[in-house]
C-alpha positions, 0 to 999 in steps of 0.5 A: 750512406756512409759512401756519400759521406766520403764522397763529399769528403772526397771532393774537398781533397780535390779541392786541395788538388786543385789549390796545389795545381795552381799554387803559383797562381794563387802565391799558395806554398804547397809545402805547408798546407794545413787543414781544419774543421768543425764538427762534419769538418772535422771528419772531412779534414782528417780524411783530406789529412789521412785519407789522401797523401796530399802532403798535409803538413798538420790536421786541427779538428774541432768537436769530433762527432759521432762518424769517427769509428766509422770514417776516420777511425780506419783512415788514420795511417801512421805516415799521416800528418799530425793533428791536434783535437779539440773538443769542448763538449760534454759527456752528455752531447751525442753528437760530439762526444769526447770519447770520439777526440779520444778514439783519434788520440788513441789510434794517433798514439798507436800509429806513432803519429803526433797527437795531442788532445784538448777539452773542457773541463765537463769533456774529461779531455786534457785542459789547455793550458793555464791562460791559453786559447785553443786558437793560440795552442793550435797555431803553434802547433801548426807552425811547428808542423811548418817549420816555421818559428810562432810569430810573437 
């Protein structure tokens, strides 16, 4: 059921307790935690990022699937953090259709929360960048949520 769901996600924002509990311990500056996921990942860092007030610094999931109406869709609050989404899937994947990184991107754009959204070309989603990797893109966007310049 969906609530097993959220309680395993759940947990994973206990995990993030636990590791700001222990941040001096463990060297972790608790002011720029930012979290990711693929697939049930990326439903379970968008709940840590929105569902919890963790003060998540940014939120990239990868391959958003089929449970985002259900559990991320009403998660999404406008104070979140932003996210960045990625899905390389095409119209054809029932699992991981695009349509689910664009309810994100519609309900983030809504909520005045900063979003941006990237795909393939068989997704229909926006395409990176000419020449760049999805990992480079979302690293900048990560520390610019950090305040933090992109190290060259």
């Amino acid at each position: 059921t969906n609530r097993d769901y959220v309680k395993i996600m759940d947990h994973a924002a206990e995990a993030i307790r636990f590791l700001q509990s222990q941040a001096q311990k463990y060297n972790i500056d608790k002011t720029r935690i930012s979290v990711s996921g693929s697939s049930a990942g990326a439903l379970t860092s968008c709940h840590v990022g929105h569902a919890h007030n963790l003060g998540i610094r940014s939120v990239f999931p990868l391959q958003q699937p089929k449970g985002t109406p259900v559990l991320t869709y009403p998660k999404l609050r406008k104070d979140g953090p932003p996210i960045i989404l990625y899905n390389r899937s095409g119209t054809d994947d029932r699992v991981h259709h695009p349509d689910n990184a664009a309810l994100v991107h519609k309900r983030c754009k809504e909520l005045g929360v900063l979003c941006e959204v990237y795909g393939s070309k068989q997704s229909g989603l926006p395409e990176l960048p000419q020449g760049q990797q999805i990992q480079d893109v979302a690293m900048k966007f990560i520390f610019k949520s950090w305040k933090l310049p992109f190290p060259r």
